[in-house]
DSSP file (Angstrom, degrees, kcal/mol; ACC not computed):
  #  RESIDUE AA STRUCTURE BP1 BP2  ACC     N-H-->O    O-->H-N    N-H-->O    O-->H-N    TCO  KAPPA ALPHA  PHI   PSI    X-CA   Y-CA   Z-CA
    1    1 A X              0   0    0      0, 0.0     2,-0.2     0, 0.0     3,-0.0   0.000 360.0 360.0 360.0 145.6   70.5   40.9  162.9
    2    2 A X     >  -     0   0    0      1,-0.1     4,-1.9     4,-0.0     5,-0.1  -0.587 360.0-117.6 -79.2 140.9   67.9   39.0  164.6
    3    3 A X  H  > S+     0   0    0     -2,-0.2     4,-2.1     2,-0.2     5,-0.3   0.913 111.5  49.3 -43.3 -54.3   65.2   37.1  163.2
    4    4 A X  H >> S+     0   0    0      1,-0.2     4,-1.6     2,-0.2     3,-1.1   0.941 117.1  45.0 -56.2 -62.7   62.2   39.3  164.7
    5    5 A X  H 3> S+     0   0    0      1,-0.3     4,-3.0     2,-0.2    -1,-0.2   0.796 109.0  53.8 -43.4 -36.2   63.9   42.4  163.5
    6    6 A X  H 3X S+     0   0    0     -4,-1.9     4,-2.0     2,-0.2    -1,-0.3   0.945 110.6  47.4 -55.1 -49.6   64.6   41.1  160.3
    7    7 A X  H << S+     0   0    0     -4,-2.1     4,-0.5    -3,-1.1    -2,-0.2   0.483 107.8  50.5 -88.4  -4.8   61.3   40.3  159.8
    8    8 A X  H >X S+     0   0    0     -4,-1.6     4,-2.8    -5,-0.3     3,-1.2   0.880 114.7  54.0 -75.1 -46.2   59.7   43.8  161.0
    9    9 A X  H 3< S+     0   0    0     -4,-3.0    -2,-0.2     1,-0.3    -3,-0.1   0.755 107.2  41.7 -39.1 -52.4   62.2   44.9  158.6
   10   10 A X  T 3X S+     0   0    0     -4,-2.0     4,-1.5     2,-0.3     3,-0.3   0.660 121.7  47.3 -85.9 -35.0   60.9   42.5  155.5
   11   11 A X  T <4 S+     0   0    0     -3,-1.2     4,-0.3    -4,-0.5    -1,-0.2   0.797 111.1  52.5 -88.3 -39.1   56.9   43.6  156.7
   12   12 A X  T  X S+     0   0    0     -4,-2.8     4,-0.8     2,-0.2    -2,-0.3   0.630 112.7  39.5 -64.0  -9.9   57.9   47.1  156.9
   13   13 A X  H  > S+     0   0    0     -3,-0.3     4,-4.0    -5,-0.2    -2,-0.2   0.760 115.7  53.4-111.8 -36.2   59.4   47.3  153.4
   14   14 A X  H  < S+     0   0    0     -4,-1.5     4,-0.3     2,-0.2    -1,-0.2   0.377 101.8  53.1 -69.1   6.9   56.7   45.3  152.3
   15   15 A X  H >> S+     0   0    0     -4,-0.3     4,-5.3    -3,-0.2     3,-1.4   0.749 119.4  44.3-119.1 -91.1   53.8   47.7  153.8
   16   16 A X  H 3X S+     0   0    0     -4,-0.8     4,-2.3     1,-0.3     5,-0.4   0.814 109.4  52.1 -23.9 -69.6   56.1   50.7  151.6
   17   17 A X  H 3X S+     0   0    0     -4,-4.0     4,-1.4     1,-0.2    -1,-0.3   0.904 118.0  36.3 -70.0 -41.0   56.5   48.8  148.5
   18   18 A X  H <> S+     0   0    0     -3,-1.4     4,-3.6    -4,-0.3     3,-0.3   0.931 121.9  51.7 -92.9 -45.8   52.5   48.0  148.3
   19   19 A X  H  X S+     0   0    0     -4,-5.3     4,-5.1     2,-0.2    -3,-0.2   0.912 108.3  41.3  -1.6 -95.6   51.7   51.4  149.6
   20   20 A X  H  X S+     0   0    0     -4,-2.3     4,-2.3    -5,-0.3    -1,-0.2   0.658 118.2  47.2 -57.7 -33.5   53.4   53.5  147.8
   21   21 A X  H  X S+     0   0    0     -4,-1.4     4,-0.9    -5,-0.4    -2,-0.2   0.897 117.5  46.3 -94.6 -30.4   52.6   51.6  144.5
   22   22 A X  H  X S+     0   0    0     -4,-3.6     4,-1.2     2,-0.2     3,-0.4   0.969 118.7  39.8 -49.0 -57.4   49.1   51.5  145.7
   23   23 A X  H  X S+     0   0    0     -4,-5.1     4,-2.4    -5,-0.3     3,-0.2   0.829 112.2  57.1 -35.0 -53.4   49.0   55.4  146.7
   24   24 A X  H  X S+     0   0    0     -4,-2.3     4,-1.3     1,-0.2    -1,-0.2   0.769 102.7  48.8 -72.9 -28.1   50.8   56.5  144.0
   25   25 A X  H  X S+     0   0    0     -4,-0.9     4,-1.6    -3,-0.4    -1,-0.2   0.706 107.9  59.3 -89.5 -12.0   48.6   55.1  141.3
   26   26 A X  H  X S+     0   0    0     -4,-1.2     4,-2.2    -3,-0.2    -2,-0.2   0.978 108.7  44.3 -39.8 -75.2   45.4   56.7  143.2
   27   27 A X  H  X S+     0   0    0     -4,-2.4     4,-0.9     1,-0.2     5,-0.2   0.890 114.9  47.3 -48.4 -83.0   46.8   60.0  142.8
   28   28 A X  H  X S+     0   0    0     -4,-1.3     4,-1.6    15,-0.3    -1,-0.2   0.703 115.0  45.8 -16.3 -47.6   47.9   59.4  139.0
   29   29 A X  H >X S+     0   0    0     -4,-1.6     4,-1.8     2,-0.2     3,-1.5   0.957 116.3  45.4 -73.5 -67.4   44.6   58.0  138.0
   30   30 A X  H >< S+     0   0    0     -4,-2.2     3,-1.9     1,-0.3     4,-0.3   0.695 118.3  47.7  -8.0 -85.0   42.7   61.0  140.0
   31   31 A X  H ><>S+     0   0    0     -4,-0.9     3,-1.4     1,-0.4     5,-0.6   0.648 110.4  47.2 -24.0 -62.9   45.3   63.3  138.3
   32   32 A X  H X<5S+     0   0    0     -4,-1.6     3,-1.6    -3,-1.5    -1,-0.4   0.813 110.2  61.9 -77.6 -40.9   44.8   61.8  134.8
   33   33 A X  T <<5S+     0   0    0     -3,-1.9    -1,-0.4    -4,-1.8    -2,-0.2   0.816  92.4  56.0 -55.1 -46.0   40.9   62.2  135.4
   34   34 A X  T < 5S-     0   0    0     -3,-1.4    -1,-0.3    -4,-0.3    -2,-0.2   0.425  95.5-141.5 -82.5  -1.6   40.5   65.5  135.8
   35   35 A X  T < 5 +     0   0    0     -3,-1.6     2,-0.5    -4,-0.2    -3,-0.1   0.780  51.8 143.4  32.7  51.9   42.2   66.1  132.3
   36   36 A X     >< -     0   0    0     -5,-0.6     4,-2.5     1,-0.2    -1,-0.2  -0.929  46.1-150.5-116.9 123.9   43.9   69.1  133.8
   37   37 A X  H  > S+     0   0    0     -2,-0.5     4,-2.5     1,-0.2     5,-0.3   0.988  93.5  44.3 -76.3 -49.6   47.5   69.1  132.1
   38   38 A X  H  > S+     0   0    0      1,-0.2     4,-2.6     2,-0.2     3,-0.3   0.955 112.4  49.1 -58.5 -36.6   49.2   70.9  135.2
   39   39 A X  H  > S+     0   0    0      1,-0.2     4,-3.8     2,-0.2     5,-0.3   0.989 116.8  44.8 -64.2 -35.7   47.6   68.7  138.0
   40   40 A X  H  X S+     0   0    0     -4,-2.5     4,-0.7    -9,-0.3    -1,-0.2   0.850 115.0  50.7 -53.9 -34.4   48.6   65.8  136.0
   41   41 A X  H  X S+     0   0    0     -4,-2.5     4,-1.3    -3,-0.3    -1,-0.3   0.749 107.6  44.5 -54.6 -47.0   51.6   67.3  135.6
   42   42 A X  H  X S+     0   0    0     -4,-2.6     4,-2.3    -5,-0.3    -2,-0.2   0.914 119.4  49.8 -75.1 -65.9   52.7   68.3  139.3
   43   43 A X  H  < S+     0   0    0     -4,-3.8   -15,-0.3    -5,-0.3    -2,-0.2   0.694 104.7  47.3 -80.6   8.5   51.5   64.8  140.3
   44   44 A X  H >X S+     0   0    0     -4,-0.7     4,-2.1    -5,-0.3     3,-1.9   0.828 113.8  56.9-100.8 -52.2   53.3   62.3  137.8
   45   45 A X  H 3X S+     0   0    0     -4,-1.3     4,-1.8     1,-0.2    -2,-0.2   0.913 111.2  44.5 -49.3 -37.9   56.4   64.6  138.8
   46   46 A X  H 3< S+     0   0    0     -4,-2.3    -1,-0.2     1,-0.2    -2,-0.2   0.254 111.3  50.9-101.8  16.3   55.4   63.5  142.1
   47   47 A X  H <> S+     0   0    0     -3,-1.9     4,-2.2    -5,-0.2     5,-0.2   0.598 101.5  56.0 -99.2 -47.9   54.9   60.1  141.3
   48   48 A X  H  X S+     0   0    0     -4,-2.1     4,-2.6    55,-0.2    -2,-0.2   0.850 109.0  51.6 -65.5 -24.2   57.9   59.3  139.6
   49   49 A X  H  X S+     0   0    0     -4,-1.8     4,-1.3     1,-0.2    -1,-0.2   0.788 108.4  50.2-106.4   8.3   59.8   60.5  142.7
   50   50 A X  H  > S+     0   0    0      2,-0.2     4,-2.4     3,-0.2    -1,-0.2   0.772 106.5  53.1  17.0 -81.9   57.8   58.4  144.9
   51   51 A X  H  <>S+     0   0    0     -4,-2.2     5,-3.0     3,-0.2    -2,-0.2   0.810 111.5  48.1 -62.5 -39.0   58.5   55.5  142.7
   52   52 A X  I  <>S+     0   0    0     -4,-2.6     5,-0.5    -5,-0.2    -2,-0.2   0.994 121.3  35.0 -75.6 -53.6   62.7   56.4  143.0
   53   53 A X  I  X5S+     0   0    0     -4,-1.3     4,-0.5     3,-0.2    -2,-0.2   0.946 131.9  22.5 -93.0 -41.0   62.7   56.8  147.0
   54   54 A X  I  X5S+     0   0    0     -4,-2.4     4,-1.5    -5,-0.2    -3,-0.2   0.989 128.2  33.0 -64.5 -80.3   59.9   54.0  148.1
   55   55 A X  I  >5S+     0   0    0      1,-0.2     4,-2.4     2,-0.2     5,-0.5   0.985 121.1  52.2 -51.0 -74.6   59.4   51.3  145.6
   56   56 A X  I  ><S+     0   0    0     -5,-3.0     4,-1.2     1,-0.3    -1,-0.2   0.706 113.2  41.1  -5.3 -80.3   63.0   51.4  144.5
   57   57 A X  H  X<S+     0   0    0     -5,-0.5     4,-2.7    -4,-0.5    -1,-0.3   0.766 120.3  45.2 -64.9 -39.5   64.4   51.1  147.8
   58   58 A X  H  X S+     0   0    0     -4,-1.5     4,-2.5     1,-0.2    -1,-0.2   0.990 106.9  57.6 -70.5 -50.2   61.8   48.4  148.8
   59   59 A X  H  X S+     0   0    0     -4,-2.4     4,-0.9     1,-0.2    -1,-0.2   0.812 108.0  49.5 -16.7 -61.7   62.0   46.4  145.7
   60   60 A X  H  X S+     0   0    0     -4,-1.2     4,-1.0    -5,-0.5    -1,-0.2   0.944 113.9  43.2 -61.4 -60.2   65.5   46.0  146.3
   61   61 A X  H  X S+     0   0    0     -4,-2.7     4,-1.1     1,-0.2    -1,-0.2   0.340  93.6  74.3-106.3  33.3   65.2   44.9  149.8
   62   62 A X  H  X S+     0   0    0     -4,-2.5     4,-2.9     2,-0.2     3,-0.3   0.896  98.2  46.2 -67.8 -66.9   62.4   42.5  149.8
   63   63 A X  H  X S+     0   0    0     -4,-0.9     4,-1.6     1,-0.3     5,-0.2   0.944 113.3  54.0 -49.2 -46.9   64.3   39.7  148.2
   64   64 A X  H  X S+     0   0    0     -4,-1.0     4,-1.0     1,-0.2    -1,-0.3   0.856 113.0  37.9 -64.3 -32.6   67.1   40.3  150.5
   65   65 A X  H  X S+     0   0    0     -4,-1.1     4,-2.4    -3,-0.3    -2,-0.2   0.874 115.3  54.1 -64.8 -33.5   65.2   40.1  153.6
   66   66 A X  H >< S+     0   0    0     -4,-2.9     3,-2.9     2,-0.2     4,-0.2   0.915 112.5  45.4 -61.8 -83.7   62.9   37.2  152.2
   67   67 A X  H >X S+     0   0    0     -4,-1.6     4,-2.3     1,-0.3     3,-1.3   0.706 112.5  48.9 -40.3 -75.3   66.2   35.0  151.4
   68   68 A X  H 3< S+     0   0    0     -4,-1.0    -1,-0.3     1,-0.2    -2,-0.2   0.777 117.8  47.2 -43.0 -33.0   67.8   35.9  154.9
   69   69 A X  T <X S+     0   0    0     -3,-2.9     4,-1.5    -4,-2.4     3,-0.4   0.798 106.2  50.6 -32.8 -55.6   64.2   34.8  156.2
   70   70 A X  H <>>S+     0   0    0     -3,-1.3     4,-3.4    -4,-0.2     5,-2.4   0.915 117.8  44.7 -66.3 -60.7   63.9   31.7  154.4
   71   71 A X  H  <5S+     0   0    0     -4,-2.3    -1,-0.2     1,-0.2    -2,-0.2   0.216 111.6  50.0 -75.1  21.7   67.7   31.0  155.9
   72   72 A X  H  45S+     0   0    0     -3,-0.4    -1,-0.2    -5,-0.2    -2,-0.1   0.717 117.8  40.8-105.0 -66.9   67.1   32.0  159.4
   73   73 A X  H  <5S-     0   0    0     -4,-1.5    -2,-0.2     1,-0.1    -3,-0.1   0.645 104.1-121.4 -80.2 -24.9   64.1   30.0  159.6
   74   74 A X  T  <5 +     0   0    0     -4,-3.4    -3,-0.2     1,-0.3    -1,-0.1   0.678  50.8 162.3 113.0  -7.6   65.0   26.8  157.8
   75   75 A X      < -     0   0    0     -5,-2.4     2,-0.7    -6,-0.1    -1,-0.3  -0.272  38.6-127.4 -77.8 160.7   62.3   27.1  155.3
   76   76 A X    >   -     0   0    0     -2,-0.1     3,-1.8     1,-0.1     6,-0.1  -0.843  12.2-132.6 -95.9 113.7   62.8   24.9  152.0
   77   77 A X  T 3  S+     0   0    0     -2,-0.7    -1,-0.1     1,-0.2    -2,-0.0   0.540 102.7  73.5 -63.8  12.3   62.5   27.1  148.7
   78   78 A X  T 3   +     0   0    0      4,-0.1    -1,-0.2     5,-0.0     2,-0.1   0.482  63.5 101.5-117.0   4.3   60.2   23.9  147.7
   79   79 A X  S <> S-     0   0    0     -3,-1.8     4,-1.6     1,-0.1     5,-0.1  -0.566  81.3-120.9 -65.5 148.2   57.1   24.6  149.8
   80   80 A X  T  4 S+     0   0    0      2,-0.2     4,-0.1    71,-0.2    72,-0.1   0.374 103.1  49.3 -84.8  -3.1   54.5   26.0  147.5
   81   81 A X  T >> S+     0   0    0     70,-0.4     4,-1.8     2,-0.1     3,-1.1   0.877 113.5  42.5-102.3 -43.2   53.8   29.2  148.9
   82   82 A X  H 3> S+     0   0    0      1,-0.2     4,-1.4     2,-0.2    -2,-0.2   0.876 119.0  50.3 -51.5 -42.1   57.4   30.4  149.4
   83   83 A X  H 3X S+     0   0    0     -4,-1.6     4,-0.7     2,-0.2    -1,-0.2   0.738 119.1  42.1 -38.5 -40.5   57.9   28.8  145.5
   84   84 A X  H <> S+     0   0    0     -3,-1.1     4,-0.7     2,-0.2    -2,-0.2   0.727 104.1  59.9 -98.0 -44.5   54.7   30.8  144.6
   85   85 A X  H  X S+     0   0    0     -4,-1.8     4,-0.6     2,-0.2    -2,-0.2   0.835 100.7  54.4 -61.0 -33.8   55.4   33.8  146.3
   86   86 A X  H >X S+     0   0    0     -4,-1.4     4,-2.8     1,-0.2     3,-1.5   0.920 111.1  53.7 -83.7 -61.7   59.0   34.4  144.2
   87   87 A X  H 3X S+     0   0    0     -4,-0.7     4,-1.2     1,-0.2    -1,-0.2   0.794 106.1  42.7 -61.0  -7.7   56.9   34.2  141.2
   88   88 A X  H 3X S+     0   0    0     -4,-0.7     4,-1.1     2,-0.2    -1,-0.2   0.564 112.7  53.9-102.9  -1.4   54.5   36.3  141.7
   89   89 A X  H <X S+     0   0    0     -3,-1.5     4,-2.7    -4,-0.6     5,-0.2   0.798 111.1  51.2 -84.8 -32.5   57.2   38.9  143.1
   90   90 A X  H  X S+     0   0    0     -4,-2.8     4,-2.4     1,-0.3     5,-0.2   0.997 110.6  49.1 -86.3 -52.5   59.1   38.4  139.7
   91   91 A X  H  X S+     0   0    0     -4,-1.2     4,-2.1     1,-0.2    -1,-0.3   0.828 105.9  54.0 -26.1 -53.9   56.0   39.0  138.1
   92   92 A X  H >X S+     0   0    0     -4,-1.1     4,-1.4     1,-0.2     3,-0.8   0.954 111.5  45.6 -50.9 -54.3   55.3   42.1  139.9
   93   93 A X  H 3X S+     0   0    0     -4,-2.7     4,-0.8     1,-0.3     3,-0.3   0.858 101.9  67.7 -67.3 -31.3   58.5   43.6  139.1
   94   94 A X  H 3X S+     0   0    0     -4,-2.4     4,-0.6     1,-0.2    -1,-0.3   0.766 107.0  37.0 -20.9 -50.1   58.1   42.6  135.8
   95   95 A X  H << S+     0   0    0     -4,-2.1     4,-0.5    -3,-0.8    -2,-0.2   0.841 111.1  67.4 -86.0 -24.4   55.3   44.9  135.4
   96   96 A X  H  X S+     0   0    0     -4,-1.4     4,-2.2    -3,-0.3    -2,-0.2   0.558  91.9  59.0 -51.2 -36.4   57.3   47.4  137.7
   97   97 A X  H  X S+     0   0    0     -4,-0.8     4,-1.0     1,-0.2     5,-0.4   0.797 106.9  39.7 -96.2 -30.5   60.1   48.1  135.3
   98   98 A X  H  X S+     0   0    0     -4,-0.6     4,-1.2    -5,-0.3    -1,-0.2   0.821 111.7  58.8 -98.4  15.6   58.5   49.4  132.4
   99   99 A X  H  >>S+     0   0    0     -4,-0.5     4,-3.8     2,-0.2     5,-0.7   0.910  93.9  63.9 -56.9 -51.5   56.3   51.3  134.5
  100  100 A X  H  <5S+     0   0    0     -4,-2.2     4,-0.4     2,-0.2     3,-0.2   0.883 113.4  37.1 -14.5 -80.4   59.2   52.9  135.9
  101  101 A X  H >X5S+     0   0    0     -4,-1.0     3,-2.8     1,-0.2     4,-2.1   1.000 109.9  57.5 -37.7 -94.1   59.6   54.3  132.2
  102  102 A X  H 3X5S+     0   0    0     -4,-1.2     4,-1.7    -5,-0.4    -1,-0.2   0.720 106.4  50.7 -32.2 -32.2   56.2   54.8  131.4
  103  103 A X  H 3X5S+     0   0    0     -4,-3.8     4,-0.8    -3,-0.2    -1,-0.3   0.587 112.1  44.9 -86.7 -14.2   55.7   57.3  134.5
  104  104 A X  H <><S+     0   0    0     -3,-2.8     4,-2.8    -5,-0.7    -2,-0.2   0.747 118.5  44.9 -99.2 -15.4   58.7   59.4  133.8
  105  105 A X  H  X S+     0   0    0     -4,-2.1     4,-3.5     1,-0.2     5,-0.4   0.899 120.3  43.4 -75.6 -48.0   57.4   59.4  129.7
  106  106 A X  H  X S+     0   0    0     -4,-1.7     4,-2.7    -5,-0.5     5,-0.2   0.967 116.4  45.4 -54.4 -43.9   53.9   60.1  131.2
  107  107 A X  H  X S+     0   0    0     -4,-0.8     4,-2.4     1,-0.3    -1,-0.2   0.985 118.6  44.1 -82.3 -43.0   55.3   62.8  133.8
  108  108 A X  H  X S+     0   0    0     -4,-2.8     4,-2.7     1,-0.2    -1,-0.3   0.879 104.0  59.5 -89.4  -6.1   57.4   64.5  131.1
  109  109 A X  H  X S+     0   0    0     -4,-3.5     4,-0.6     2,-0.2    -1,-0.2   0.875 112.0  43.6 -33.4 -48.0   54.9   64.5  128.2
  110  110 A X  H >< S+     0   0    0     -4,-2.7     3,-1.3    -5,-0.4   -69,-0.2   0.956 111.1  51.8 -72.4 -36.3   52.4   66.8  130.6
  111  111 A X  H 3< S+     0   0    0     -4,-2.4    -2,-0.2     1,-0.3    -1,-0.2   0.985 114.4  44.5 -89.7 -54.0   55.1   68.9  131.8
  112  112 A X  H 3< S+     0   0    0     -4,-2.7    -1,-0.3    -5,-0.1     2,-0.3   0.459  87.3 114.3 -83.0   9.8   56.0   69.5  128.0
  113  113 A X    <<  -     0   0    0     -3,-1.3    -4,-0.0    -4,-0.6    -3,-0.0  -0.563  42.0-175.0 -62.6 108.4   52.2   70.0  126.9
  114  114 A X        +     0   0    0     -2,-0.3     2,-0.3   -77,-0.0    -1,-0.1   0.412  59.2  58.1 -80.4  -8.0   51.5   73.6  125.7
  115  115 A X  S    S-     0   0    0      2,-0.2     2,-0.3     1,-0.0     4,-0.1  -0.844  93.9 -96.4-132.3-173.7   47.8   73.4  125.1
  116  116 A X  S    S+     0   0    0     -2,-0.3     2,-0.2     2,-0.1   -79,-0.1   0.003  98.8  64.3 -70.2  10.0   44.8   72.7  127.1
  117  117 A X  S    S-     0   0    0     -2,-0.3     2,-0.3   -81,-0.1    -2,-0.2  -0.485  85.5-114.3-150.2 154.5   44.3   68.8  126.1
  118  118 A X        -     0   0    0     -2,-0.2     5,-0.2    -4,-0.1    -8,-0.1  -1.000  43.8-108.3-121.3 150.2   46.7   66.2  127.0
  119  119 A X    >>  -     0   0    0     -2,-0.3     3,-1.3   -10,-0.2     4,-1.2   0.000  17.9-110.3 -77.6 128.0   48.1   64.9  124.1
  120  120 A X  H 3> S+     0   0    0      1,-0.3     4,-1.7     2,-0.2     5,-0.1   0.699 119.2  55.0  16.2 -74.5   47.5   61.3  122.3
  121  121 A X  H >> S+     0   0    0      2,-0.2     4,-0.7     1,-0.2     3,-0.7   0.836 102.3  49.3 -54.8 -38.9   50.8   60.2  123.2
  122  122 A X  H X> S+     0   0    0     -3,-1.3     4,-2.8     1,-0.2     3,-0.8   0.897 113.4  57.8 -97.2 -39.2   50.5   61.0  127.3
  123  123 A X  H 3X S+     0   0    0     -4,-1.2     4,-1.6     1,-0.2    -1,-0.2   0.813 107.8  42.5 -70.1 -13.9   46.7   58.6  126.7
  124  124 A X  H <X S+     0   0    0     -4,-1.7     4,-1.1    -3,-0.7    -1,-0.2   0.745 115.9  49.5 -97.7  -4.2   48.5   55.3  125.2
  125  125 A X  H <X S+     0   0    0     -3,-0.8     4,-1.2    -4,-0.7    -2,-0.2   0.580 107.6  55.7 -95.5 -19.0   51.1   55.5  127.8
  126  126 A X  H  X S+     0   0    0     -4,-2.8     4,-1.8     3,-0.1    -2,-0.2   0.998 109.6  44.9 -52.3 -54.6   48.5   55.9  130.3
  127  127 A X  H  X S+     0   0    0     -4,-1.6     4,-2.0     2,-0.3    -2,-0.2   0.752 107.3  56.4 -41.2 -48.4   46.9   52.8  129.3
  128  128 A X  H  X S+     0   0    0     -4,-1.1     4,-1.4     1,-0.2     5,-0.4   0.989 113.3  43.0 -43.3 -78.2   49.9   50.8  129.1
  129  129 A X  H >X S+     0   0    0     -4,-1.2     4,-1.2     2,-0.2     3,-1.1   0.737 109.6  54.1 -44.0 -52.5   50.6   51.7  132.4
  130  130 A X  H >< S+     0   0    0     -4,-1.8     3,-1.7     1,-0.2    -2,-0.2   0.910 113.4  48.4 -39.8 -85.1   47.0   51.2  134.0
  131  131 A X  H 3X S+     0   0    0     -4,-2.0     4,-0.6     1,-0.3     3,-0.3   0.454 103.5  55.4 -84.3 -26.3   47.0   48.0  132.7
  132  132 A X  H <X S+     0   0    0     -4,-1.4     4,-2.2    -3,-1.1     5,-0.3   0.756  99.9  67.8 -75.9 -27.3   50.5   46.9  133.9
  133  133 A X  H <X S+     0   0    0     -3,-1.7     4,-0.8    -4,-1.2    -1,-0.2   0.746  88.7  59.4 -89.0  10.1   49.4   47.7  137.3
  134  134 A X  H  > S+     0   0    0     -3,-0.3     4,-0.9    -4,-0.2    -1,-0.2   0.786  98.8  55.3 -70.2 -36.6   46.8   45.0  137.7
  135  135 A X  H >X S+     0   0    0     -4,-0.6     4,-2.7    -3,-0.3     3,-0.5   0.954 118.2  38.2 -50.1 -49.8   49.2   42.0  137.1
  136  136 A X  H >X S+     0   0    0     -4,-2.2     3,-2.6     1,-0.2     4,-1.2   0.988 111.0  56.6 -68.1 -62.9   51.3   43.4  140.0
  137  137 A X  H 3X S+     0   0    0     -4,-0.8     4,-0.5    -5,-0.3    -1,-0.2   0.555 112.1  43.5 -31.7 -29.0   48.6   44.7  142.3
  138  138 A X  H <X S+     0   0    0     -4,-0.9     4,-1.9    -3,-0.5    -1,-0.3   0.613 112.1  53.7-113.6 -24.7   47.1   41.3  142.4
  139  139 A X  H <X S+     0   0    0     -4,-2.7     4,-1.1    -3,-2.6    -2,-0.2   0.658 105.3  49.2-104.4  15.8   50.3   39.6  142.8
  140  140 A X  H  X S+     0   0    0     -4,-1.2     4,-1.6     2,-0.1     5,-0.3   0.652 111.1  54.3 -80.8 -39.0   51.4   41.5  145.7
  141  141 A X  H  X S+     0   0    0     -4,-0.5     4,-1.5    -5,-0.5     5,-0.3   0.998 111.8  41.8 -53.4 -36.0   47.7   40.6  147.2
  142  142 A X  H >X S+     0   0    0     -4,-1.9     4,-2.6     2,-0.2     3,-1.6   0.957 110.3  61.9 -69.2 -60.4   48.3   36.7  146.6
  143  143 A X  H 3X S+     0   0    0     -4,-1.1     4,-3.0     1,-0.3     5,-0.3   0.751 111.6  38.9 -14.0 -70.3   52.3   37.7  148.1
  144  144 A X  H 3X S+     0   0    0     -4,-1.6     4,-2.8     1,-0.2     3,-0.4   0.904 118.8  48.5 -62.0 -51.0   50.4   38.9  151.9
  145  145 A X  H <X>S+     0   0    0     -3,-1.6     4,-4.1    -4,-1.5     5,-0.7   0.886 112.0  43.9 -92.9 -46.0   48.0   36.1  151.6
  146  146 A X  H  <5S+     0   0    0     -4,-2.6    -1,-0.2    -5,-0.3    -2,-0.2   0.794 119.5  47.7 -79.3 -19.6   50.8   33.3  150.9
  147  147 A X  H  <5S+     0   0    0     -4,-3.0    -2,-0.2    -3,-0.4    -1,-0.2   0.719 117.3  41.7 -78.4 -21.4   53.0   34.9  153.7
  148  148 A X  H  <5S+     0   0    0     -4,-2.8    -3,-0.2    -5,-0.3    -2,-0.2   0.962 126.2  29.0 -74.1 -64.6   50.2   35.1  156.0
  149  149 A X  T  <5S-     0   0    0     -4,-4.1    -3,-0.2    -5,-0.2    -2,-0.1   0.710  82.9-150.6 -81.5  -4.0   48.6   31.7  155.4
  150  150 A X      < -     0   0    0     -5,-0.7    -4,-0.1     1,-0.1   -69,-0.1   0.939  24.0-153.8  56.2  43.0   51.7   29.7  154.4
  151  151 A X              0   0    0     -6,-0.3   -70,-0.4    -5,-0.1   -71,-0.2  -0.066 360.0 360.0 -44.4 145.8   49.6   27.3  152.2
  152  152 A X              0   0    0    -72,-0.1   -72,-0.1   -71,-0.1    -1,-0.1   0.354 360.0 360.0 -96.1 360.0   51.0   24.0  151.6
């Protein structure tokens, strides 16, 4: 594969992976707001599977495009923004895997909710989760910034 394609590839995936985890947590907070057990329900179903066909997929092949990037181009893994960038992607996914978990506990808590409230349990696994997605959110924003400006 050719470098330019490789690197629509690596910007497209990256466009999806920040997307989708952006998008998806819109909806979910909306959802969660309205303290309506079905909407919450129908969209945390529709969150998780989101999370399986986008993020997944992207997750996977960001690091493989980056590394085939890095070795195309020649780049040194000891420049500070490529250095900077892999740690704040391992961070991100860091918060990414027990999210994973937390949105299918979240999704099946509502679906299994019989009364008009959602229950205790479905509010400390929001939180957990709201909270995990700040780390990441902010280190995919530094990610675009340290691929755009290539800081030294």
């Amino acid at each position: 594969m050719d470098y330019v394609t490789l690197k629509w590839l690596h910007i497209m995936s990256a466009t999806f992976l920040f997307g989708t985890g952006v998008g998806s947590a819109f909806y979910l907070v909306g959802a969660t707001l309205t303290r309506n057990v079905r909407t919450v329900a129908a969209t945390a179903r529709m969150v998780v599977i989101a999370d399986w066909i986008f993020t997944a997929s992207t997750a996977i092949l960001q690091p493989l495009t980056g590394y085939a990037l890095v070795k195309m181009a020649g780049f040194s893994w000891s420049v500070p923004w490529l250095k900077w960038s892999v740690v704040l992607y391992a961070i991100a996914i860091a918060c990414w895997l027990p999210v994973v978990w937390l949105q299918k506990r979240m999704r099946d808590v509502a679906l299994e909710c019989t009364g008009p409230q959602l229950p205790r349990a479905y509010w400390r696994l929001f939180w957990w989760w709201f909270g995990l997605g700040f780390p990441a959110l902010f280190s995919f924003l530094a990610i675009f910034y340290l691929m755009v400006a290539k800081v030294s």
